[in-house]
Each structure stands twice: as structure tokens, then as C-alpha cells.
C-alpha positions as CSV (number, residue, x, y, z in Angstrom):
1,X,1.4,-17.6,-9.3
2,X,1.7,-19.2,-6.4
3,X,5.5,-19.8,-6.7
4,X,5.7,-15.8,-7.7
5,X,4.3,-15.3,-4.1
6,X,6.4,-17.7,-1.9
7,X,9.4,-16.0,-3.9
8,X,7.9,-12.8,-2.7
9,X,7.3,-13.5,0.5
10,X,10.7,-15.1,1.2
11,X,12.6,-12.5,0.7
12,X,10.2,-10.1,2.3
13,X,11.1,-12.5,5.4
14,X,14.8,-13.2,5.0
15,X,15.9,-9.9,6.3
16,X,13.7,-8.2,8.6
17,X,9.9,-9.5,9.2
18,X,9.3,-12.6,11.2
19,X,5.4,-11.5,10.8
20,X,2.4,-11.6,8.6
21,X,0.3,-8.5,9.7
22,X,-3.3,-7.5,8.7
23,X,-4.4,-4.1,8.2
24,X,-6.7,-3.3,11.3
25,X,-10.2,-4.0,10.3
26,X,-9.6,-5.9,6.8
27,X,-11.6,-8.0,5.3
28,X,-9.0,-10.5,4.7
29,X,-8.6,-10.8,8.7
30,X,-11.5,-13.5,8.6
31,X,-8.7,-15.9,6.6
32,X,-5.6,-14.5,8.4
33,X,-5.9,-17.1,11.7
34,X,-6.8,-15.7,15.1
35,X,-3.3,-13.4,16.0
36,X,-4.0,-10.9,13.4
37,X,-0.9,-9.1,14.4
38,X,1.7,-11.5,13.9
39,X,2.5,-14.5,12.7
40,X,5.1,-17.2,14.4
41,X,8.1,-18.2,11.8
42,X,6.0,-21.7,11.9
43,X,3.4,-20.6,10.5
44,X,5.1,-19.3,7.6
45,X,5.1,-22.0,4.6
46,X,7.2,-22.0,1.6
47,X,5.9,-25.1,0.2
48,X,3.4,-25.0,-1.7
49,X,2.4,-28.9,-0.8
50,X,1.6,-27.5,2.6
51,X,-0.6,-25.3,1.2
52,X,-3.6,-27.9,1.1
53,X,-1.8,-30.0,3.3
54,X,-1.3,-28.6,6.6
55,X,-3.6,-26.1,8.8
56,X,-1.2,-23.8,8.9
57,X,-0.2,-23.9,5.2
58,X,-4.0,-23.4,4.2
59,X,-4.2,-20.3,6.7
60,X,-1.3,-18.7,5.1
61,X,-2.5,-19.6,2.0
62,X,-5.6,-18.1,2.1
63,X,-4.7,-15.2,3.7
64,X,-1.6,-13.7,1.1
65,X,-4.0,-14.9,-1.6
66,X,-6.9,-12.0,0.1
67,X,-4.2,-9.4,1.2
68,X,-1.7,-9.7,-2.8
69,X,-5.7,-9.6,-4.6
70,X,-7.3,-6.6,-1.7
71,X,-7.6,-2.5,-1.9
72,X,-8.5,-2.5,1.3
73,X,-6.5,0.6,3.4
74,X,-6.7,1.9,6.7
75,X,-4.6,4.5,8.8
76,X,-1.9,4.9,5.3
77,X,-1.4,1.0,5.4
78,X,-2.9,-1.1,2.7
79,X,-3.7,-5.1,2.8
80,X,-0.9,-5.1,0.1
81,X,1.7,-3.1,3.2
82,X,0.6,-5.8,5.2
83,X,1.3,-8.7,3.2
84,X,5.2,-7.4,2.6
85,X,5.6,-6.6,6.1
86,X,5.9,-3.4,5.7
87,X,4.0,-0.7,8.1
């Protein structure tokens, strides 16, 4: 799974998105870091050691793991929209 969503993820990011976003008011903005808008290239991690190694590889961990398992929508743009970068 989790190799299924850094696949994802990476080429949701090679072509256009240099950004995580949250859906305004989600739940999963509590494990999304503290700039719910956007995320620095940085703080994007592909490998999956990071994951529980580094603070910024748990914070993107933890926050595609709420948006790819949420149903939460707002305004026409799910958690889901979010996660892909797509608004």
C-alpha cells in the first residue's frame, strides 16, 4: 500500500502540483502539519524509510494515509481532490 501511494503521489507531483492541500475544514487537517494549504517540495517524501524516520516524512505520512482513507467534502472538493492536487 504504501508503495501504491508514493507511486501515486509522484506522478501527481511530477507535472504540475508542488502542494499537498487539505479540503477547508477536514478532519484530516489535524495530521496535515500547520500550512494546510500547501506543502514545500521538502516536505514531500518518497521514501518510505522517512516515513517513521523523519518529522516531515511522518507528517506526510499521516496525512495521505487520512485524506486516500476520508469522504470528507466541502465546496465540490473532496479529501481524496486534495490529496491528488487537484481543486
Amino acid at each position: 500500500m504504501r508503495r501504491f501511494v508514493a507511486a501515486v503521489l509522484a506522478g501527481a507531483f511530477l507535472d504540475a502540483a508542488h502542494a499537498i492541500l487539505v479540503t477547508p475544514a477536514s478532519p484530516c487537517s489535524v495530521s496535515c502539519g500547520n500550512v494546510l494549504d500547501s506543502t514545500t517540495p521538502a516536505d514531500v517524501q518518497c521514501d518510505e524509510n522517512a516515513y517513521a524516520s523523519t518529522s516531515s516524512g511522518v507528517v506526510f505520512s499521516n496525512c495521505v494515509r487520512c485524506e486516500l482513507g476520508s469522504n470528507f467534502q466541502r465546496a465540490g472538493q473532496t479529501d481524496l481532490d486534495a490529496m491528488l492536487c487537484e481543486s
